[in-house]
C-alpha positions as CSV (number, residue, x, y, z in Angstrom):
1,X,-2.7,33.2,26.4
2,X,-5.3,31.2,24.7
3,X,-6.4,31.4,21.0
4,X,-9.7,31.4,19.4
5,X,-9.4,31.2,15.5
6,X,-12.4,32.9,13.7
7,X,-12.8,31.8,10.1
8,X,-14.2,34.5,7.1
9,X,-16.2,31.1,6.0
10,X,-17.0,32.4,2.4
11,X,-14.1,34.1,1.5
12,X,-11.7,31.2,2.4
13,X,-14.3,29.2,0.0
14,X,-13.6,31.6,-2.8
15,X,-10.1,31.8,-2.3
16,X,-9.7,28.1,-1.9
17,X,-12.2,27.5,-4.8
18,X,-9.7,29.8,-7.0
19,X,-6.5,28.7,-5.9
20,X,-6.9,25.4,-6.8
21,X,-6.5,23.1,-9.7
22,X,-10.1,22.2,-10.8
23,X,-10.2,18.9,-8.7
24,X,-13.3,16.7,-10.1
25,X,-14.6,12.9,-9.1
26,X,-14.9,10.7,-11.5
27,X,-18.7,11.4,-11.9
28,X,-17.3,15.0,-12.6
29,X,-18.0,16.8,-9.4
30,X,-15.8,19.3,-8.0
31,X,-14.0,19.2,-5.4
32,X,-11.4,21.5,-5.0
33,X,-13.5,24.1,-2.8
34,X,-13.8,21.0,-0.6
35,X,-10.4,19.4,-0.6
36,X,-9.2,23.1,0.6
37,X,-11.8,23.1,3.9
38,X,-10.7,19.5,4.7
39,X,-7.3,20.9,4.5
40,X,-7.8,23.9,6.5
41,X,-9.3,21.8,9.3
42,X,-6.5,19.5,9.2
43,X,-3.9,21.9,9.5
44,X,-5.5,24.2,12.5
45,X,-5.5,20.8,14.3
46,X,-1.8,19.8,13.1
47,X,0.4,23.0,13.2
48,X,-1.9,25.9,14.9
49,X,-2.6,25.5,18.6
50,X,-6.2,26.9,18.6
51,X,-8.7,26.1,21.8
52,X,-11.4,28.2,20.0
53,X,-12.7,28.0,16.8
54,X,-15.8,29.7,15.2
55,X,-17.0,30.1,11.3
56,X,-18.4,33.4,10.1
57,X,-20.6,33.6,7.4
58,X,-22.2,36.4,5.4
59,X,-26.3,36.2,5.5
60,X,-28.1,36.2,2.9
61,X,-29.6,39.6,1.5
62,X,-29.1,42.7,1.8
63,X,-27.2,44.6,4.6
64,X,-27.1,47.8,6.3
65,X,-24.1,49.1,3.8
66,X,-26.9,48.7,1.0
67,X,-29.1,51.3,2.8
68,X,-26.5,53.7,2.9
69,X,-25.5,53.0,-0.3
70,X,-27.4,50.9,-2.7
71,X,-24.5,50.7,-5.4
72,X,-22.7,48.5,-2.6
73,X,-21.3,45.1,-4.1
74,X,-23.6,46.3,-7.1
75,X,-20.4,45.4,-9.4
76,X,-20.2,41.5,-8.3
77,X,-20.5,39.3,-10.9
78,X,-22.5,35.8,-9.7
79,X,-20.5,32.6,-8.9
80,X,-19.0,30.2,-10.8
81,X,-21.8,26.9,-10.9
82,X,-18.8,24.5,-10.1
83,X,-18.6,26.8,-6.8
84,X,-22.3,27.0,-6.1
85,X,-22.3,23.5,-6.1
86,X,-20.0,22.5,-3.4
87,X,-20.8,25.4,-1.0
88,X,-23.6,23.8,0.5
89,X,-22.1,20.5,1.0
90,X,-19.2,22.5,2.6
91,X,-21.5,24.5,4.9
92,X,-23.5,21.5,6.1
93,X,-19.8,19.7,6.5
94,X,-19.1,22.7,9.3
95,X,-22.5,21.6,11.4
96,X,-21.4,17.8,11.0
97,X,-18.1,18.3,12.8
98,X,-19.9,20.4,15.4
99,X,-18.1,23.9,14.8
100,X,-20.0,26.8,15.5
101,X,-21.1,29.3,12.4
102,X,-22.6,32.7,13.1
103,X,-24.3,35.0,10.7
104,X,-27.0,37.4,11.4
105,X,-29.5,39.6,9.0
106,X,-28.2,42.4,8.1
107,X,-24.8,41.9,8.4
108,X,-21.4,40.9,6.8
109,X,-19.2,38.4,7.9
110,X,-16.8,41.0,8.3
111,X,-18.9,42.5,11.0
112,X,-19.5,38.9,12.7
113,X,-15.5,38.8,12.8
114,X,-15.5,41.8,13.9
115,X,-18.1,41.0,16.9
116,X,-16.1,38.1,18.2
117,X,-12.7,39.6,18.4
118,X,-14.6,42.3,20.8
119,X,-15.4,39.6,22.8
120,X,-12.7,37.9,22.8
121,X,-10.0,40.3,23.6
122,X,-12.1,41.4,26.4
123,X,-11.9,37.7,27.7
124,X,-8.1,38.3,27.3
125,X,-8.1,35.9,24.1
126,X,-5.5,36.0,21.2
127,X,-7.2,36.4,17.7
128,X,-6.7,34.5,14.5
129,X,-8.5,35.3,11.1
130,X,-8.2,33.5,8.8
131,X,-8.9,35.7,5.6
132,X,-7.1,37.4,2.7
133,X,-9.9,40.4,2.8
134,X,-7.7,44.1,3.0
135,X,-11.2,44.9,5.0
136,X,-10.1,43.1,8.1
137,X,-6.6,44.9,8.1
138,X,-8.4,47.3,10.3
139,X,-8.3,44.4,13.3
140,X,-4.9,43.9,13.4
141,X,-3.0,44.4,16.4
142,X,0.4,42.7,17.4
143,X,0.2,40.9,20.2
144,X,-3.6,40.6,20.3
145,X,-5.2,39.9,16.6
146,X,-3.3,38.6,13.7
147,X,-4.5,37.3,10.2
148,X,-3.3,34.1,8.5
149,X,-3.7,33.7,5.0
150,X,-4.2,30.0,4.4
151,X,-3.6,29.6,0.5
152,X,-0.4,32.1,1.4
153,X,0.7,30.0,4.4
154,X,1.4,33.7,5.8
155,X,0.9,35.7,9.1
156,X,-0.3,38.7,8.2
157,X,0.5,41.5,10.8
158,X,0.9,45.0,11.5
159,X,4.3,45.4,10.0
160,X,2.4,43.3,6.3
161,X,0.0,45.8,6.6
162,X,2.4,48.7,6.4
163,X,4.7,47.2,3.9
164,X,1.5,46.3,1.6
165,X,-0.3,49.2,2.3
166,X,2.1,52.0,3.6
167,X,-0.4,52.4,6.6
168,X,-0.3,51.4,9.8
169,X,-4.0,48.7,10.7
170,X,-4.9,51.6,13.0
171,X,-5.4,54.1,10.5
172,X,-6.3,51.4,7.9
173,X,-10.6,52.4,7.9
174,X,-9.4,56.0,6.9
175,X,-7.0,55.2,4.3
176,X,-9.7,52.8,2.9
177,X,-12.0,56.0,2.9
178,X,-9.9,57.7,0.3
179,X,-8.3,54.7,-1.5
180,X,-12.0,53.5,-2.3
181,X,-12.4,49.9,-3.2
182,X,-13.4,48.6,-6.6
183,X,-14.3,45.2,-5.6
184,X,-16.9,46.2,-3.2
185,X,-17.8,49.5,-5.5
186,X,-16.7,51.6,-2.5
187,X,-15.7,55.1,-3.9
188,X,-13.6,56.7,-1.9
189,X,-11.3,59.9,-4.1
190,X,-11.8,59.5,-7.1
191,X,-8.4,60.1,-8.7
192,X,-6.2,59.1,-5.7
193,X,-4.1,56.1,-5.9
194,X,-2.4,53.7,-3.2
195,X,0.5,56.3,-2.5
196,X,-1.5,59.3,-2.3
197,X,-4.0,58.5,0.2
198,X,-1.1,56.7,2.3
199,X,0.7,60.0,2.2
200,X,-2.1,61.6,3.6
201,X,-3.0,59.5,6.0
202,X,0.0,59.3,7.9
203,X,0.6,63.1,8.3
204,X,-2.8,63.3,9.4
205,X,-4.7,60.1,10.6
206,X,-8.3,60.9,10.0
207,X,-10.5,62.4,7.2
208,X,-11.4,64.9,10.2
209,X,-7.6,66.8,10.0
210,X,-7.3,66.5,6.1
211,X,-10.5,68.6,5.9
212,X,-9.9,71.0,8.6
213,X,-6.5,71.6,6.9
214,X,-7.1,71.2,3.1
215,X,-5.5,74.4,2.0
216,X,-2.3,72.6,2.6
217,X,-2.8,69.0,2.0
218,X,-1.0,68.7,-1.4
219,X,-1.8,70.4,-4.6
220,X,-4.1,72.0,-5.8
221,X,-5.1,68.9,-7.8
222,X,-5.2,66.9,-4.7
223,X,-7.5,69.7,-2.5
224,X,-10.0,69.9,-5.6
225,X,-10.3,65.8,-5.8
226,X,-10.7,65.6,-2.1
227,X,-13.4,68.7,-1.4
228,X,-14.6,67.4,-4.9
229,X,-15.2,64.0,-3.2
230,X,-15.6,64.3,0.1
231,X,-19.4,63.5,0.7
232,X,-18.1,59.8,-1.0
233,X,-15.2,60.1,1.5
234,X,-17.3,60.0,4.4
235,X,-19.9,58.0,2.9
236,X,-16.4,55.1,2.2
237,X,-15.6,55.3,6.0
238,X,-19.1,54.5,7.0
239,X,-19.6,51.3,4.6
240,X,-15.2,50.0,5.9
241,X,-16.0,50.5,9.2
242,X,-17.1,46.8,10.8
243,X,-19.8,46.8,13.4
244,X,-19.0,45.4,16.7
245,X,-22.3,45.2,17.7
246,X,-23.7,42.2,15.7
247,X,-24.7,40.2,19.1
248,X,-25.3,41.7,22.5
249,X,-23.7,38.9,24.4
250,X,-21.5,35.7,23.3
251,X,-20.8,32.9,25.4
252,X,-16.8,32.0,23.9
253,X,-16.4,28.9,26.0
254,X,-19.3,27.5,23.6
255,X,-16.6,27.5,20.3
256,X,-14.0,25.5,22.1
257,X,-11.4,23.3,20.2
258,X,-11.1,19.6,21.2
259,X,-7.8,17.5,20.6
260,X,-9.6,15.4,18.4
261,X,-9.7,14.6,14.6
262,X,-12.9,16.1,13.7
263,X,-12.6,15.0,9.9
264,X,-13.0,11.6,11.2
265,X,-17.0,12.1,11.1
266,X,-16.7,13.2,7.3
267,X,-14.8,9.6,6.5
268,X,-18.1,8.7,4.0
269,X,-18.4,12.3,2.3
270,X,-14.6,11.8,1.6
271,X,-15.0,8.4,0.2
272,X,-18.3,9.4,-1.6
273,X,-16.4,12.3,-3.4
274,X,-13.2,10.3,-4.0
275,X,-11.2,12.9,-1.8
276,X,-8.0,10.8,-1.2
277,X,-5.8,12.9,0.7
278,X,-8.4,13.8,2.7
279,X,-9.4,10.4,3.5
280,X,-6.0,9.3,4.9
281,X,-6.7,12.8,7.3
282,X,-9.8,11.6,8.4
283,X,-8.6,8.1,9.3
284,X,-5.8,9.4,11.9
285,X,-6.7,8.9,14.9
286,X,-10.0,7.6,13.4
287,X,-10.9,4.8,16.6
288,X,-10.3,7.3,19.4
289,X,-11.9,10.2,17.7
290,X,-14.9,9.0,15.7
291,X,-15.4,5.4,16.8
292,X,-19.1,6.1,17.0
293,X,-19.6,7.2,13.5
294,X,-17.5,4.7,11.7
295,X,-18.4,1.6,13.4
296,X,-20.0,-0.7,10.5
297,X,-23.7,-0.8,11.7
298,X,-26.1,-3.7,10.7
299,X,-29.0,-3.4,8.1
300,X,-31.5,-1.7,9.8
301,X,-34.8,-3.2,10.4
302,X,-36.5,-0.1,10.0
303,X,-36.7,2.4,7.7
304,X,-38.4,5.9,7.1
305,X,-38.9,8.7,4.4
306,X,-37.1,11.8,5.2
307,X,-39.1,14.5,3.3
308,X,-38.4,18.4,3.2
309,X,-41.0,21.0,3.3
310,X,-40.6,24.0,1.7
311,X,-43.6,26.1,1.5
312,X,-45.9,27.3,4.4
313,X,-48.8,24.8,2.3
314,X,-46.8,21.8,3.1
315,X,-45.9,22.6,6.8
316,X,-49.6,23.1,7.2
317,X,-50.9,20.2,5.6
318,X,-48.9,17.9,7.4
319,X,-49.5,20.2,10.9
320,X,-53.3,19.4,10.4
321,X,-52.6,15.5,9.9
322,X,-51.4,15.3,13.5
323,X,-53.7,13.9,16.1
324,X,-54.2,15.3,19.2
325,X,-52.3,12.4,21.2
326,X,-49.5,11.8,18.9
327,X,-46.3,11.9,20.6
328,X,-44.1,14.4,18.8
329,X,-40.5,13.9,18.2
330,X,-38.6,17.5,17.6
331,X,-35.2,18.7,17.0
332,X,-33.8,22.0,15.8
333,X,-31.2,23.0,13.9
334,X,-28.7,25.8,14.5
335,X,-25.6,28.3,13.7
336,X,-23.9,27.1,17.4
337,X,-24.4,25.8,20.9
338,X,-24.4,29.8,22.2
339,X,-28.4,30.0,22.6
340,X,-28.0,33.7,23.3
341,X,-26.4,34.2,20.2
342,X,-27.0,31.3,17.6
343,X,-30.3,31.3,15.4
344,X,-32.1,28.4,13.9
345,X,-31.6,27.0,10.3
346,X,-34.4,25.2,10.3
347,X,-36.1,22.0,12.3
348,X,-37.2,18.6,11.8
349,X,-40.0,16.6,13.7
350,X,-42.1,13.2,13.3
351,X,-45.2,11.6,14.4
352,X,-44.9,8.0,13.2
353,X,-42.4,5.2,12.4
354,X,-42.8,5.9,8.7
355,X,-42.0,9.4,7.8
356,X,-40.2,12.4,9.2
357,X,-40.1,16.0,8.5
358,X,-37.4,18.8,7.8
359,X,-38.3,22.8,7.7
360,X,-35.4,24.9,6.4
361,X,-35.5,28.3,7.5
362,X,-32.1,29.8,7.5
363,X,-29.8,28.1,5.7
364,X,-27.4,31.0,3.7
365,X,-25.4,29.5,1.3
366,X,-25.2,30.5,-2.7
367,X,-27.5,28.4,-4.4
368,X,-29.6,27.0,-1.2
369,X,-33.0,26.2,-2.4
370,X,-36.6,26.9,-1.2
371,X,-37.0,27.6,2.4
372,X,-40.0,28.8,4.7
373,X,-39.9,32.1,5.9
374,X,-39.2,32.6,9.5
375,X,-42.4,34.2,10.6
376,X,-44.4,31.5,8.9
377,X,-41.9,28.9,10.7
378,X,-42.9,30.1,14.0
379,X,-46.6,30.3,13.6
380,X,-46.0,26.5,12.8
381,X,-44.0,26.2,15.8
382,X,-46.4,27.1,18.3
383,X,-48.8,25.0,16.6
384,X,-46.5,21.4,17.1
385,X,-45.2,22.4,20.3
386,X,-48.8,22.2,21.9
387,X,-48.5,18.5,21.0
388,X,-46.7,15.8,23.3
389,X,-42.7,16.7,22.5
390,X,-40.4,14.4,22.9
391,X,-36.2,14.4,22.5
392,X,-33.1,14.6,23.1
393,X,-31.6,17.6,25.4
394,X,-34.5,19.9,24.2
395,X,-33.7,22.1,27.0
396,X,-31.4,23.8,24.8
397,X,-33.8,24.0,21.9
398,X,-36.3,25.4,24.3
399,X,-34.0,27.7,25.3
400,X,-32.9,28.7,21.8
401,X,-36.7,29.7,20.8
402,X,-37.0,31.6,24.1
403,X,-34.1,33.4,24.1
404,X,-34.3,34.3,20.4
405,X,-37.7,34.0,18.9
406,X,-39.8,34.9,21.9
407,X,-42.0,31.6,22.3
408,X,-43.6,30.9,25.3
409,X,-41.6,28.5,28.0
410,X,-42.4,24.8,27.1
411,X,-42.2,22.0,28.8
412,X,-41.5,19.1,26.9
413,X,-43.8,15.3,27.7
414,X,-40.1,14.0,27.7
415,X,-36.1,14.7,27.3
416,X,-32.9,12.5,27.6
């Protein structure tokens, strides 16, 4: 059976971030956050046999748990700046290598995790999360979904679950409904702990046959909390329960695994941070694997401004400056290689030998700075495309805008 590992992105980036020491350069950035991912990658190449592998990531905003209840994650105090600051380098580290990383508005990663394992186990796929998060006890299933807790070194399955919890994963959402969780300021009873709402869940499963049968649930102190509280019972189930329903359709073959040493291609980062261990990583292997991007390149001859535009004024400005035959050069950037599923973080395009042009759109990391917003991004869009596009494999970009933002079919002036 094969096995597609599906990463909770930004909670292995806290956990790592608080699990280790401090680490720092000697320019005094940190890099512990980062010396964990490098070490994650590493070891699913080294001692877990994986063929997929996928990132989930929490979106930025609000999500449909805040409309049902606006005191969701009210409680959450903000990051720590030394985290902040190596998120995004960590994010953009995930697109370098080439691993898929899906998010969508509105959701939790949680629910993206929770999307992929439907998909999966209906292509008869064995699932690996890696995640500490009690919320995805719900997915375990031996045989079939298993968690591994990378800071722990532990495989977390159904018989953890019941030795941590007292519950079985399969009756895990409604045991979460009464147990409440602080963290996430879910309410659940007030006033019953761990053991009581374990006890009651495994005589009677669901919040559906403690209710029918209250008069002889417990106590009477235990009947008043739970008719006291069961409006925030139900409410609790509603905001645990992940969605399955994030994407309509997922193409799995898209997050396969190669054999390869993909920290390789991060060789300069980990030199330019001073990451040791993780520069003897990325050099195993390093000829076969990443010949490409190590090779020592000459000077160029040429050279070009890269500049970012931020605001809808900017994107404009420099739309109006193209001439009608200017050959266009166009790219897009994106959560995966899945056009049915993965969404653009922004694109980049240039007109002359001198300059070129980024757009961020959708980048969703803490701390990610100004970014156009994605309805202003399109009306740009079918502005530049009406020029002469050229690029490389824009069939799939084409596709992407298509399939998920509902521009007109283009046909590009030329594609490699």
């Amino acid at each position: 059976m094969k096995t597609i590992t599906i990463i909770d992105t930004f909670g292995f980036f806290f956990r790592s971030y608080f699990a280790l020491p401090p680490l720092r350069n000697s320019q005094g950035f940190p890099t512990g956050l980062l010396t964990g991912f490098a070490t994650l990658v590493d070891t699913l190449r080294r001692e877990h046999s994986t063929d997929y592998l996928v990132f989930a990531l929490d979106a930025k905003g609000k999500t449909f748990r805040n409309d049902i209840y606006p005191e969701y994650k009210a409680n959450r105090d903000p990051a720590p700046d030394d985290l902040k600051k190596q998120l995004p380098v960590a994010i953009e580290w995930i697109e370098q290598m080439g691993f898929a990383n899906l998010s969508r508005e509105g959701f939790e990663a949680d629910d993206v995790i929770a999307t992929v394992t439907k998909f999966a186990k209906e292509k008869n796929l064995k699932v690996r999360i890696v995640s500490h998060d009690k919320d995805l006890y719900q997915m375990i299933e031996d045989g079939s979904v298993e968690m591994y807790d990378s800071v722990k070194k532990e495989i977390v399955d159904e018989q953890s679950c019941m030795n941590k919890f007292g519950v079985h994963p399969s009756d895990f959402i409604n045991f979460q409904a009464i147990l409440g969780d602080s963290s996430d300021n879910v309410p659940g009873v007030k006033g019953i702990g761990k053991v009581g709402a374990s006890k009651l869940i495994n005589e009677y499963h669901t919040l559906e046959a403690i209710y029918e049968d209250i008069e002889n649930t417990g106590t009477p102190r235990i009947q008043n909390l739970l008719l006291e509280s069961k409006e925030k019972a139900f409410l609790s189930r509603e905001l645990v329960t992940m969605r399955e329903d994030v994407f309509k359709d997922m193409d799995v073959e898209s997050f396969v695994f190669e054999d390869k040493n993909y920290l390789s291609c991060l060789l300069d980062d980990f030199e330019m941070y001073e990451m040791k261990q993780a520069i003897r990583k990325a050099k195993v292997g390093m000829e076969a694997d990443c010949e490409r991007e190590v090779t020592v390149l000459k000077k160029p001859t040429l050279t070009f401004d890269a500049i970012t535009l931020d605001s809808k004024e900017k994107l404009n400005t420099v739309l109006s400056s193209i001439n009608k035959e200017d050959i266009v050069a166009f790219d897009t950037e994106t959560t995966g290689l899945d056009t049915k599923v993965a969404k653009m973080v922004g694109f980049s395009f240039c007109f002359g030998t001198d300059r070129a042009y980024y757009v961020p759109i959708g980048h969703n990391y803490l701390g990610v700075e100004k970014q156009i917003a994605i309805s202003d991004a399109l009306v740009a869009l079918e502005k530049l495309l009406k020029h002469r596009i050229v690029g490389q494999n824009l069939k799939f970009d084409f596709s992407l805008l298509v399939n998920q933002y509902a521009l007109e079919p283009i046909v590009p002036y030329a594609d490699t």
